[in-house]
N, C-alpha and C positions, 0 to 999 in steps of 0.2 A: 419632354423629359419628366416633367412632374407628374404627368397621367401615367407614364411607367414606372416612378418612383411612388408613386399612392398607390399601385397595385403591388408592386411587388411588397409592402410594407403589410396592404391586408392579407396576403398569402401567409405573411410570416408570421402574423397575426394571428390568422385561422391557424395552421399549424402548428404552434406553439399551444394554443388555449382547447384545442381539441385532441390532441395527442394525449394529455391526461386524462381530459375525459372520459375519451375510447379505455384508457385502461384501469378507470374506475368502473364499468361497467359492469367488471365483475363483481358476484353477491354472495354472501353467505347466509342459509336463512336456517331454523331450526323449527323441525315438527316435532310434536309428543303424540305417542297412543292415545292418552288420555287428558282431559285437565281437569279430574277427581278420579281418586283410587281409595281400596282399603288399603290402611296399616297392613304392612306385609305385602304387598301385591307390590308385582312387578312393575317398570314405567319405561318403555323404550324412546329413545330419543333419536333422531334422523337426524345426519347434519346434510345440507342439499347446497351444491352449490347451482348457480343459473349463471346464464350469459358466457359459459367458459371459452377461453378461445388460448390455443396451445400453451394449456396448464401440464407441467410436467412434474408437480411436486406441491406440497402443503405442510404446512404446521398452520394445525390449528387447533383453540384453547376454547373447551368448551366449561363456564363456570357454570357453579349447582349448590344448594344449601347443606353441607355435610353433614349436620344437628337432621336434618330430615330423611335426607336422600343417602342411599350408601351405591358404590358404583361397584355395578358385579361384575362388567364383561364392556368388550368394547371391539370393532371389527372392523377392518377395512375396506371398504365397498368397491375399490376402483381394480377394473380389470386380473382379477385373480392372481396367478401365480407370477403377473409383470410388473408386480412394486416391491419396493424394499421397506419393510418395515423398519426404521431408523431408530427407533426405541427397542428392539430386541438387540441393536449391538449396542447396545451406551445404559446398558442396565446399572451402572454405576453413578451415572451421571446424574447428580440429582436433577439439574436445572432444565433435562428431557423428558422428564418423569411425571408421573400423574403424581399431586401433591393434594390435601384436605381441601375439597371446594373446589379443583382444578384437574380434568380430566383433558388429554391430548393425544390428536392425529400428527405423526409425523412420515411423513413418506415421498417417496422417489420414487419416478418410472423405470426401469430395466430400458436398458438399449435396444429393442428392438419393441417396444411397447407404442401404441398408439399415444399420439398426446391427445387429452383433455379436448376434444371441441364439442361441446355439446350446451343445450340451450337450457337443459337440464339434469341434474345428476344425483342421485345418493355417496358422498363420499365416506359415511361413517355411520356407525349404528353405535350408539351408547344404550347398557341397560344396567339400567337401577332397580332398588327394591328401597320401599317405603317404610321408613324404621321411625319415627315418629309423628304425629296429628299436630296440622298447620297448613300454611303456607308456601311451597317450596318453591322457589326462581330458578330456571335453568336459563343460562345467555351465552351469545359466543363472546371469548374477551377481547377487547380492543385492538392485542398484537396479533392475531390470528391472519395469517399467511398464506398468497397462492404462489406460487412461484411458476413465471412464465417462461417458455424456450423460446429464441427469435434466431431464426440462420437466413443471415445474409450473406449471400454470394459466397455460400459454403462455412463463413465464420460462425460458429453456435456461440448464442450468449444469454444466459440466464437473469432474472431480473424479479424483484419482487411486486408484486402485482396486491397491492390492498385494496379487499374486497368490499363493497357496502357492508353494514351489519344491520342488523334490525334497530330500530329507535331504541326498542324496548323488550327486557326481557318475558320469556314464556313463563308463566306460574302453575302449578299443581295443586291441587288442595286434596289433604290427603285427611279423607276423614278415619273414626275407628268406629265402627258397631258394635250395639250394647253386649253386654257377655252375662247372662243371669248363673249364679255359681253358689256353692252353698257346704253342709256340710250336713249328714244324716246319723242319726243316732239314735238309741233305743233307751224306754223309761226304764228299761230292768239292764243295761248294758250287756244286750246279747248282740253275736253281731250284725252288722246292717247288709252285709254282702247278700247279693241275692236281691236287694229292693230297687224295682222300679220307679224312674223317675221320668214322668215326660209332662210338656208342653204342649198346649192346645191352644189355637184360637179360634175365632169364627172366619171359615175361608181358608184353614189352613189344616192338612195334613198332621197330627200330632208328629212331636219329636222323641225321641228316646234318649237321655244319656247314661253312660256307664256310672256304674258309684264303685271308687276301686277299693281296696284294701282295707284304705283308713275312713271310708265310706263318705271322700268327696266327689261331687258331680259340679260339670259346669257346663253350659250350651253356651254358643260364640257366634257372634255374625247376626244378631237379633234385630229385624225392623222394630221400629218403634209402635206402640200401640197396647192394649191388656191380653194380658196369657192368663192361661190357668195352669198351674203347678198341681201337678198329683201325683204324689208318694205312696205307693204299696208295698206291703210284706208281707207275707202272708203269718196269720197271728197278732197280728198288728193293725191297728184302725185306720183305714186312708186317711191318708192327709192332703187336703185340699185347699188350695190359696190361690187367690187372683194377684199378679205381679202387673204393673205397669211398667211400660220402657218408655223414657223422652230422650231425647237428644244425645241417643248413644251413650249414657251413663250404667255403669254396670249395676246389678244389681244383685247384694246378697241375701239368701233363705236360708237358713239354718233352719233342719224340721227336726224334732223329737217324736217321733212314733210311740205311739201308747198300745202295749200291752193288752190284747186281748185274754183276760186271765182264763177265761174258761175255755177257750180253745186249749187243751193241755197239750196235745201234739201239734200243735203252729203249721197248720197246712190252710189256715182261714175260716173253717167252718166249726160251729162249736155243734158236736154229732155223736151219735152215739160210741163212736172212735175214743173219742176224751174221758168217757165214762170209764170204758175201759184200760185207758191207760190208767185212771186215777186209779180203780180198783184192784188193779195189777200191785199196784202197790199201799194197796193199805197197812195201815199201820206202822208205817217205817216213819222214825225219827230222824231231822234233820242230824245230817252226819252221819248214819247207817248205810253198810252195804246195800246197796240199790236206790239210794238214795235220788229224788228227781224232785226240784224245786218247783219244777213246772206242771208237778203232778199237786204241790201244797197252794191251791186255789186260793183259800182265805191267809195263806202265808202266816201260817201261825205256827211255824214249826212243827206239824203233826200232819201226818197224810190219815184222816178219818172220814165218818161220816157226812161232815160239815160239809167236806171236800164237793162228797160225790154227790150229796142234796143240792147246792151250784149248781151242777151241770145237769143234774137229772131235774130239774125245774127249767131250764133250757129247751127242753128235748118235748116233742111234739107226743 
């Protein structure tokens, strides 16, 4: 009687201490696209569970750094049109709700749906966009949820089933690239529209940026290393400057383009074009009809000979 009282005691034993276990088996684990992004780029996250064994349902709490990461979109990955999304009926309910730093899968199988058996699975797709430079932790949280079905001899009965989690959360490092930006203007305040602005290195394709209205430019997304800046307008003297980039810090140029006075019609070459425009207008006094500043080379208020001796001393 004791050889069958010590067996039946380790059976109850094994049973009792392995029945948990079996239902701790199941896991929740979390992938990222990446772990470093730019500022502004996108970051999708995978929630994956493993070891499933008839899961008919989840909540589950995926936290994230809110100061870094903003949550754009989130989707539910299990068997398409046979879940019920439990957060589109309880829109009022806060305590179902994605909250700051707290993004959540809530879902149910439909009655004719397959349950959960699989050794592997995608149950949720998060995606973020990278709204500040840092550090960012995405983790699943503590109460995150499987919920199992068990039918015995026709009775169904539901039960919650907590799943392993990761020891430790996944991180992002979200760096920003340098941005060189500036502002472009003219020694006589004529305007800058129309000047080209580009970046060169060695090894690299020059870049071009726009200079709009109020004649700002800025280039964005810069590896680190020295550029050459060069500013053209025609009538106007290139401008040329060596920029260095480290460590993703931005960097500002402000150029002042200088007046090429004896070019008089500003197409860049000083030719016998300019001669003529000076002489078109000799003798006119600033302030008089037909008046052209840019015809009064030594800017002395008079369009004369002084003018046109400047540029015919130019001229080949």
């Amino acid at each position: 009687m004791k050889k069958w009282a010590v067996l039946v005691i380790m059976v109850i034993f094994l049973w009792v201490f392995t029945l948990p276990a079996y239902a701790q088996d199941h896991s929740l684990s979390i992938s990222v696209s990446q772990d470093a992004c730019l500022l502004g780029e996108e970051i999708t996250v995978e929630v994956i569970g493993s070891d499933l064994d008839d899961i008919a349902g989840a909540d589950i709490g995926l936290s994230y750094d809110h100061t870094k990461l903003e949550l754009l979109d989130k989707a539910i990955q299990v068997n398409g049109s046979n879940i019920i999304d439990i957060q589109l009926y309880n829109e009022n309910i806060d305590r179902l709700q994605d909250q700051n730093g707290i993004g959540r899968i809530i879902f149910g199988l439909r009655k004719n749906a397959v349950l959960m058996n699989e050794l592997q699975k995608t149950l949720a797709v998060f995606t973020f966009k990278a709204i500040d430079i840092g550090q960012a932790e995405i983790g699943l949280i503590s109460g995150s949820q499987l919920i199992q079905e068990t039918n015995n001899q026709g009775v169904i009965d539901y039960s919650f089933s907590n799943p392993q989690l990761p020891l430790e959360n996944l991180s992002v490092q979200i760096v920003k690239k340098a941005g060189v930006f500036g502002a472009i203007s003219s020694s006589d305040g004529y305007t800058t529209a129309g000047t080209e602005v580009k970046l060169s290195k060695d090894g690299m394709e020059p870049i071009t940026a726009a200079v709009d209205a109020d004649g700002n430019y800025e280039f964005s997304n810069m590896e680190d290393g020295t550029y050459t800046l060069t500013v053209t307008l025609p009538g106007y003297e290139t401008s040329t400057q060596e920029i260095t980039v480290t460590e993703g810090q931005d960097e500002q140029r402000n150029v002042t383009l200088q007046r090429i006075i004896k070019d008089a019609d500003r197409n860049g070459i000083v030719e016998l074009e300019d001669l003529v425009f000076v002489a078109s207008r000799f003798g006119l006094g600033e302030g008089e009809l037909g008046w052209n500043s840019d015809a009064d080379i030594n800017q002395d208020g008079v369009i004369d000979m002084l003018d046109i001796l400047f540029i015919s001393r130019e001229l080949e």
